[in-house]
C-alpha positions in Angstrom: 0.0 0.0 0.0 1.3 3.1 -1.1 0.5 6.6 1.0 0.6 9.9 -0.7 1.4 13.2 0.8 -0.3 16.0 -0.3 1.6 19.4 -0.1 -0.3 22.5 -0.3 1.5 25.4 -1.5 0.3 28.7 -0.8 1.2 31.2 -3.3 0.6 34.8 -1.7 -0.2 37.7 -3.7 2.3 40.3 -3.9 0.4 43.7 -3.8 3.5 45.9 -4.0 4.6 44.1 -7.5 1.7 44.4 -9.0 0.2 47.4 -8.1 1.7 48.9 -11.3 0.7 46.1 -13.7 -3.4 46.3 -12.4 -4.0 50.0 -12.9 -7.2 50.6 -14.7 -7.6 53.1 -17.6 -8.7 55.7 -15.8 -5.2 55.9 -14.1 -6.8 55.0 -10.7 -5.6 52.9 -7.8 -5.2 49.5 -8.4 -7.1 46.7 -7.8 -5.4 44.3 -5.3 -4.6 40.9 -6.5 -6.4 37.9 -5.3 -4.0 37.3 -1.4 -4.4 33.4 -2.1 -4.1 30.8 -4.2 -3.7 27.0 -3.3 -2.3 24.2 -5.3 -2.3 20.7 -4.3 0.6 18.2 -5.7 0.5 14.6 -4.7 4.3 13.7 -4.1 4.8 10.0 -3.5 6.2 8.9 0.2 10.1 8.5 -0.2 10.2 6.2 2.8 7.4 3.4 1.2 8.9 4.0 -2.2 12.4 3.4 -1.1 11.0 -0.1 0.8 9.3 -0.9 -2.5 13.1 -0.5 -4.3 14.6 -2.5 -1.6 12.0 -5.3 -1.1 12.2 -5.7 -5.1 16.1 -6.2 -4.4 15.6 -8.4 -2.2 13.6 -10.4 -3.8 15.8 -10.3 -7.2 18.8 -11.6 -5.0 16.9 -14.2 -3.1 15.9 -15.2 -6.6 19.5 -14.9 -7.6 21.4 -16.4 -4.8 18.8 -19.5 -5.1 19.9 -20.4 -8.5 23.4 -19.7 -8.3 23.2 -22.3 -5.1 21.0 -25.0 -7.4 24.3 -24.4 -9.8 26.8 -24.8 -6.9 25.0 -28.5 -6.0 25.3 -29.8 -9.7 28.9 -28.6 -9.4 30.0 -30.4 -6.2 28.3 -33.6 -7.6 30.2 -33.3 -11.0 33.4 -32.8 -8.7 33.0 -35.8 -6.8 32.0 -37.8 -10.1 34.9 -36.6 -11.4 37.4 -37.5 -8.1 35.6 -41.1 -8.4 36.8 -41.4 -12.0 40.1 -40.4 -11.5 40.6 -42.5 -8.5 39.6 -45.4 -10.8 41.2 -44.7 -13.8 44.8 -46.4 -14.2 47.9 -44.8 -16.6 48.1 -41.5 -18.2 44.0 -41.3 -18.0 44.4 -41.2 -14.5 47.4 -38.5 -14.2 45.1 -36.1 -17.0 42.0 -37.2 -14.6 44.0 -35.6 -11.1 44.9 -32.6 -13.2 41.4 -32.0 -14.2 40.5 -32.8 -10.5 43.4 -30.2 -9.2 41.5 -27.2 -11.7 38.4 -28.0 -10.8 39.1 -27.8 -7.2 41.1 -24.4 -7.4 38.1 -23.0 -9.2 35.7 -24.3 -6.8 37.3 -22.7 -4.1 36.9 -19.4 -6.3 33.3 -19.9 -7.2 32.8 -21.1 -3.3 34.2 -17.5 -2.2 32.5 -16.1 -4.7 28.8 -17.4 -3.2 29.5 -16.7 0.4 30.7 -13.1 -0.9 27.3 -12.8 -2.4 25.2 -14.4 0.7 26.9 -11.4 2.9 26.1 -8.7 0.4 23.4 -6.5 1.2 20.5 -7.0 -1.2 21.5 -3.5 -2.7 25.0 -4.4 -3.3 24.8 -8.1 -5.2 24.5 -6.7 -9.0 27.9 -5.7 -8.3 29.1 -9.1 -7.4 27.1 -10.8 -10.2 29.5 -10.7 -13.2 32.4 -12.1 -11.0 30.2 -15.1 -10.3 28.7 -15.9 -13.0 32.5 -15.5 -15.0 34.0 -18.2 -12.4 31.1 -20.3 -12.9 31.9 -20.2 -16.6 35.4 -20.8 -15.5 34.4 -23.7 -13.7 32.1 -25.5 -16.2 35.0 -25.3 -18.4 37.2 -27.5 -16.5 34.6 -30.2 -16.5 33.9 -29.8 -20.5 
């Protein structure tokens, strides 16, 4: 629910300005201006717009920070599929596998900084962190391509 403020500005007549712009024709006083006029302008209330902004933020980041967590799971499960294989593997398979397994966990630990970073942003604050993420993300799905 959004409350309005109405302002009412009072615009005085100024008597002493116009005194020379009202004279009639036959050179006599002039006639005073009107002392009052009143004009009403709705001006939205900063305090439940600014709640609106930040609850929309909020919401964006839970939104965000939800799917960047669903991401994270796949991630640790193709990590540990991965550390399985290579454990099994025999040869030069297995040496390539342990070097895929030794990138994947440096970026990982990247992408894993990366998300608690973004949980302890404020909700105002996560666009910022966004691009970082979502490049070591794309860092880290290239190691397991």
């Amino acid at each position: 629910m959004k409350i309005q403020r109405v302002m009412a500005i009072a615009v005085l007549g100024m008597p002493a300005v116009l005194m020379g712009c009202n004279q009639g024709t036959s050179g006599g006083p002039a006639t005073p201006a009107k002392p009052e006029t009143t004009v009403s302008i709705t001006v939205p209330d900063t305090e439940d717009t600014e709640t609106a902004i930040t609850d929309e933020a909020k919401e964006m980041w839970e939104e965000y920070t939800a799917s960047m967590n669903a991401q994270w799971e796949q991630f640790k499960e193709r990590f540990t599929e991965l550390q399985e294989r290579a454990a099994e593997a025999e040869g030069q398979v297995r040496a390539d596998l342990e070097t895929r397994v030794e990138e994947a966990r440096v970026k990982m630990d990247e992408v894993g900084a990366r998300l608690e970073e973004l949980r302890l942003a404020s909700a105002d604050r996560w666009e910022e962190l966004k691009e970082g993420l979502s490049n070591a993300f794309d860092e880290l799905k290239a190691v397991f391509e």
